[in-house]
C-alpha positions in Angstrom: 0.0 0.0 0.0 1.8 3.2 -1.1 2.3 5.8 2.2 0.7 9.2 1.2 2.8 12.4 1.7 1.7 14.1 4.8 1.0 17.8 3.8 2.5 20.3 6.2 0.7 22.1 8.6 -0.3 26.1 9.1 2.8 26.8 11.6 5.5 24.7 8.9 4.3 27.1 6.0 4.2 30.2 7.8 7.6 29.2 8.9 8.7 28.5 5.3 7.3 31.4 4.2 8.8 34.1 6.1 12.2 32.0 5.2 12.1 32.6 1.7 11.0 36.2 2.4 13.8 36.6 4.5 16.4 35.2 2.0 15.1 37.2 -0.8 15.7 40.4 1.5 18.8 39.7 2.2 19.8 39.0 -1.2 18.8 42.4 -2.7 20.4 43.8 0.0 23.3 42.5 -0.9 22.4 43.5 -4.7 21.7 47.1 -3.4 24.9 47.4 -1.4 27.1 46.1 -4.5 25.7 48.4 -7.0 25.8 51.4 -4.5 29.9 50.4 -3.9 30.0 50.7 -7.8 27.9 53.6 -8.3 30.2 55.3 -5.5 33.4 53.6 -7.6 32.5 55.3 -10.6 31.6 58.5 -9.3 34.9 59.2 -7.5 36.7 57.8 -10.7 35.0 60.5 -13.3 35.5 63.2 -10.8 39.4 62.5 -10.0 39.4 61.7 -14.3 37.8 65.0 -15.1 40.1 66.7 -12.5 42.9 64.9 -14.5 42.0 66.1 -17.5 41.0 69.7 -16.8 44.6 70.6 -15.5 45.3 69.5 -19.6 42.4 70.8 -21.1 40.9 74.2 -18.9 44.0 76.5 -19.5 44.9 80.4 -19.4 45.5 81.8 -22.7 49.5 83.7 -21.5 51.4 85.0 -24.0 54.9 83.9 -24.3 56.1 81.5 -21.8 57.7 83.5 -19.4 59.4 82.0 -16.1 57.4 82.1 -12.9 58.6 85.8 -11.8 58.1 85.1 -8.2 58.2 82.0 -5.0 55.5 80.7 -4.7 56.1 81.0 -1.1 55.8 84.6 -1.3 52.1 84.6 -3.0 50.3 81.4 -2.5 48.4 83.4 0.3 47.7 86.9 0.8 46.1 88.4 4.1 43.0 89.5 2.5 42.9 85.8 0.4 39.1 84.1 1.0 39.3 81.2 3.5 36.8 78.8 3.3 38.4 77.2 6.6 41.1 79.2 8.7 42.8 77.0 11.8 43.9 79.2 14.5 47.8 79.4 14.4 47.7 76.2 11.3 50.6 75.3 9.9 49.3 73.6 6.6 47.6 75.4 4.2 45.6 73.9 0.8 45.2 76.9 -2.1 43.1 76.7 -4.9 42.7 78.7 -7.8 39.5 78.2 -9.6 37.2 79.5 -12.4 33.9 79.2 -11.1 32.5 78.4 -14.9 35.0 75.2 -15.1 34.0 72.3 -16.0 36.8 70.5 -14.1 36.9 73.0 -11.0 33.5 72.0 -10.8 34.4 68.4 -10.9 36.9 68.7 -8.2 34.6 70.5 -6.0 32.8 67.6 -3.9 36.5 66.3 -3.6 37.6 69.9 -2.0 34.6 69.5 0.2 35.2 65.8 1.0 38.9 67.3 1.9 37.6 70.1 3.9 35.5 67.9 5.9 38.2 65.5 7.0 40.5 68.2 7.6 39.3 71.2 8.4 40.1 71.3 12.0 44.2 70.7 11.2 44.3 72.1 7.3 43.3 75.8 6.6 41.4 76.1 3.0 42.4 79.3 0.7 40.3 79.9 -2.4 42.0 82.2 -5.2 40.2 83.3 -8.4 41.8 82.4 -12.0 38.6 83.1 -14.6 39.8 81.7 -18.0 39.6 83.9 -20.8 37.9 81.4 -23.0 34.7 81.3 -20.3 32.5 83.9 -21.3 30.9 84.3 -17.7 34.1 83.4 -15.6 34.9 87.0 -14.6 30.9 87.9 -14.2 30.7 85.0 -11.5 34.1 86.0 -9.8 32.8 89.2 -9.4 29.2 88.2 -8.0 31.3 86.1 -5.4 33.5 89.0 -4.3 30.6 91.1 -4.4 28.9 88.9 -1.5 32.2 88.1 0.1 32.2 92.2 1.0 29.2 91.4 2.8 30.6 88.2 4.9 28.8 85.8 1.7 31.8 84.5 0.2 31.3 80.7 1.0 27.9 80.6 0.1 27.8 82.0 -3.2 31.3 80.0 -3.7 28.9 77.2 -3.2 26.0 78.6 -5.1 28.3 78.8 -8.0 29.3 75.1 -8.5 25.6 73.9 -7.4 24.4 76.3 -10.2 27.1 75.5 -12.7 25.0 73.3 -14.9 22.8 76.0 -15.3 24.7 78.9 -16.3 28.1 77.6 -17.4 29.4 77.5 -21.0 26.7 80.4 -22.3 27.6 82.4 -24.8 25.6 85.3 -22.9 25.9 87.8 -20.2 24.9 86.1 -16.6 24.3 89.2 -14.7 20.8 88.9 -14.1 21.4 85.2 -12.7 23.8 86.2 -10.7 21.7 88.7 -9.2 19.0 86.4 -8.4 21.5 84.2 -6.4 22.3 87.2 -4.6 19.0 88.2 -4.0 18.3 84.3 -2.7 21.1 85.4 -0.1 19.5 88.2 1.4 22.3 90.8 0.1 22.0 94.6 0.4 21.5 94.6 -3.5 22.2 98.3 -3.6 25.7 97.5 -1.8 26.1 93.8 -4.2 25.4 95.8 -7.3 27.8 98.8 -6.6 30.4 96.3 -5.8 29.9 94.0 -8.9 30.7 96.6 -10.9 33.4 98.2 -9.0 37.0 99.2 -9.6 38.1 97.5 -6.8 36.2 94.2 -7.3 37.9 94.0 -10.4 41.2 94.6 -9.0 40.7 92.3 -5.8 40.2 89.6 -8.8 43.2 90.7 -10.7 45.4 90.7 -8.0 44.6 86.5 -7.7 45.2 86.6 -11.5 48.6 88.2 -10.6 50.0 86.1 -8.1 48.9 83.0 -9.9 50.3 83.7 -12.9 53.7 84.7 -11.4 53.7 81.0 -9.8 53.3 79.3 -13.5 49.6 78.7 -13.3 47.7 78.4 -16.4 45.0 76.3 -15.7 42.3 75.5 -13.0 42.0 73.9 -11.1 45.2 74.4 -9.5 46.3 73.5 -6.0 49.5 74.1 -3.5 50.0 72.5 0.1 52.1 75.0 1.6 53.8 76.5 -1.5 54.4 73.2 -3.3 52.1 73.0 -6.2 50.5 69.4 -6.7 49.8 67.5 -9.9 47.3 64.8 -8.4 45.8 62.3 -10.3 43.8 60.8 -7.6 42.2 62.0 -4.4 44.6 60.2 -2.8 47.3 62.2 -4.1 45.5 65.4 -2.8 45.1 63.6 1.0 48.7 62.0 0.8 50.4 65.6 0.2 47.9 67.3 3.3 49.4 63.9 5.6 52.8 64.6 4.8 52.8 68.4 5.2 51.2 67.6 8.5 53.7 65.0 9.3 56.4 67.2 8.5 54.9 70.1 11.3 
């Protein structure tokens, strides 16, 4: 007489049940975690690229190729440069010069902020302006940043700039009016912003960065010193292997 399978009961198929529903789970969470790892790989891998490349490709127009004229010890920082982080009595100090309509200054942003946030307490952070000629808005936006910097604004319309980029860079027309929305999305004094904006000495404050970073040899942005020494990094390990040495070194 063949023996009949017994059928399992209520308890052995809830059981069952929430098994498999368990397994799946934990398999697309595993799924999830691998593809976030590779979204994350990629990401950091076109930024540090496009950082790469931009030090080839976003360059200066100079005329002749004239020898650095000064140390770059001498004008890597100047008392009234723009800090985004300034440690009391710091010994180490990260520079950048930037065109805010650069593709790869852009780039290299969420890597400066990355930087900032894992040293900032030991590392003080100097931006210097470098508009490109070939960027027909660079200077516009330098001066809408210096404009709100004379009214204690400089780090958020620094950041304004490269959240905006998208928006406004690579236009073959005037951004004024833009700029003097993101302005107005500050709070400024506009009266003060716009007399500024189209000052004298905004213009100079910018020229004066020009100055300096052209007497060190630079021609293209994004371009960065740790204490002086100008880097050529190729990864963002590069940039954080240069700030732990100069802060081994104090």
């Amino acid at each position: 007489m063949a023996s009949r399978r017994k059928n399992p009961g209520p308890n052995q198929s809830s059981q069952a049940s929430r098994r498999a529903r368990l397994a799946a789970e934990q398999q697309a969470a595993a799924r999830a975690k691998k593809r976030n790892r590779i979204i994350t790989a990629v990401a950091a891998g076109v930024v540090l690229l496009t950082i790469g490349i931009g030090v080839v490709l976003q360059v200066r127009s100079t005329s002749g190729n004239e020898p650095p004229t000064a140390s770059a010890a001498d004008v890597t920082v100047r008392e009234d440069s723009h800090r985004l982080s300034d440690v009391p009595d710091g010994k180490v100090t990260f520079v950048e010069f930037l065109d805010f309509e650069c593709e790869a200054c852009g780039a290299a942003f969420p890597a400066v902020e990355q930087l900032r946030a894992a040293y900032g307490d030991r590392v003080s952070f100097v931006v210097r302006y470098f508009p490109l000629d070939g960027h027909f808005n660079a200077d516009r936006a330098a001066r809408a940043v210096e404009a709100a910097a004379q009214q204690d604004q400089f780090e958020a319309m620094y950041k304004k700039m490269y959240e905006t980029q998208a928006e406004w860079g690579e236009q073959q027309v005037p951004m004024d009016d833009r700029f003097r929305q993101y302005a107005q999305d500050l709070g400024l004094d506009m009266a003060k912003w716009d007399a500024d904006y189209a000052s004298d000495a905004t213009k100079a404050r910018i020229q004066a960065d020009i100055d300096d970073g052209t007497a060190m040899g630079v021609t293209s942005t994004p371009t960065f010193f740790v204490n002086g020494q100008r880097l050529e990094p190729k990864s963002y390990d590069d940039l954080t292997t240069a700030l732990d040495q100069a802060l081994d070194q104090q």
